[in-house]
Every structure is written in structure tokens, then in C-alpha cells.
C-alpha positions in Angstrom: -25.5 135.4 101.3 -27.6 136.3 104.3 -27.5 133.0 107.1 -30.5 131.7 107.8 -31.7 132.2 111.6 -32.3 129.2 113.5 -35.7 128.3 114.8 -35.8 127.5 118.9 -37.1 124.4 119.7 -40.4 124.8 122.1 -39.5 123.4 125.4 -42.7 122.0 127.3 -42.2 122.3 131.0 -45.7 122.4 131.6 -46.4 118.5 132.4 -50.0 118.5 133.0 -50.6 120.4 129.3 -47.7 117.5 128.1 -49.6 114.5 129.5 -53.6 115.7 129.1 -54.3 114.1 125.7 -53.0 110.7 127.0 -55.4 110.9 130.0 -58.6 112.9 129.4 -60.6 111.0 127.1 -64.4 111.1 126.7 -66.2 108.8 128.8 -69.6 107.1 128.4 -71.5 107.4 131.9 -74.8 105.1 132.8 -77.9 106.8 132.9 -78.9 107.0 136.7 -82.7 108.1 136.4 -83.0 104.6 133.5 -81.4 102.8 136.1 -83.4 104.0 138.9 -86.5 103.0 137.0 -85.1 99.4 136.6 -84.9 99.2 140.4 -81.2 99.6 140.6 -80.1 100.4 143.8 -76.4 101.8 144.0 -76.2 101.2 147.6 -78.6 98.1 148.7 -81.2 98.9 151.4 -82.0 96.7 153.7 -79.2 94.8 154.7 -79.4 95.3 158.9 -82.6 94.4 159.2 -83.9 92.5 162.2 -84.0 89.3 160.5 -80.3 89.1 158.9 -79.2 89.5 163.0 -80.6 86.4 164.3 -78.4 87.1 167.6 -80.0 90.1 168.4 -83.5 88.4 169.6 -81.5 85.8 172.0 -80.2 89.2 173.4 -83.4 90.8 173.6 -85.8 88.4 175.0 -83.2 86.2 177.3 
């Protein structure tokens, strides 16, 4: 009888194509032009405006 020939086992050395399934994954993202028409701001305007520095004026006009 002829012996059978063993089948080599794959080796992955390649750790980015071992790991991918576990880390990209689909994603659901927020619709920025919605949001924009509900008046959300990512970054708020506004905020170092001459009225939030009250200290500045006693500066100014001392």
C-alpha cells in the first residue's frame, strides 16, 4: 500500500490578516448634513465672547 502524504498545516505569520475580522466591523455613522439641519454644532460657537469675560471690561475701561 501506497502512504498517504501528509498535509502541512498553514502557518499565519501575517498578524494584521490574523486579527482583521476581530477588529473591522461595520459601523453605523450619524448623518452630519440631518444634524446640521437640527442646529447641531460639533464644535460650539460662541463661547469667548465679550460677555463670558466679564474681566476684560475692568481692563479695558480702568
Amino acid at each position: 500500500m501506497a502512504k498517504r502524504q501528509q498535509k502541512l498545516e498553514i502557518v499565519m505569520n501575517n498578524f494584521v490578516a490574523k486579527h482583521m475580522h476581530e477588529v473591522n466591523k461595520s459601523q453605523v455613522f450619524v448623518d452630519r448634513k440631518k444634524n446640521a439641519k437640527r442646529g447641531y454644532d460639533k464644535h460650539k460657537k460662541g463661547r469667548y465672547s465679550e460677555d463670558y469675560r466679564p474681566f476684560l471690561y475692568a481692563l479695558i475701561f480702568a
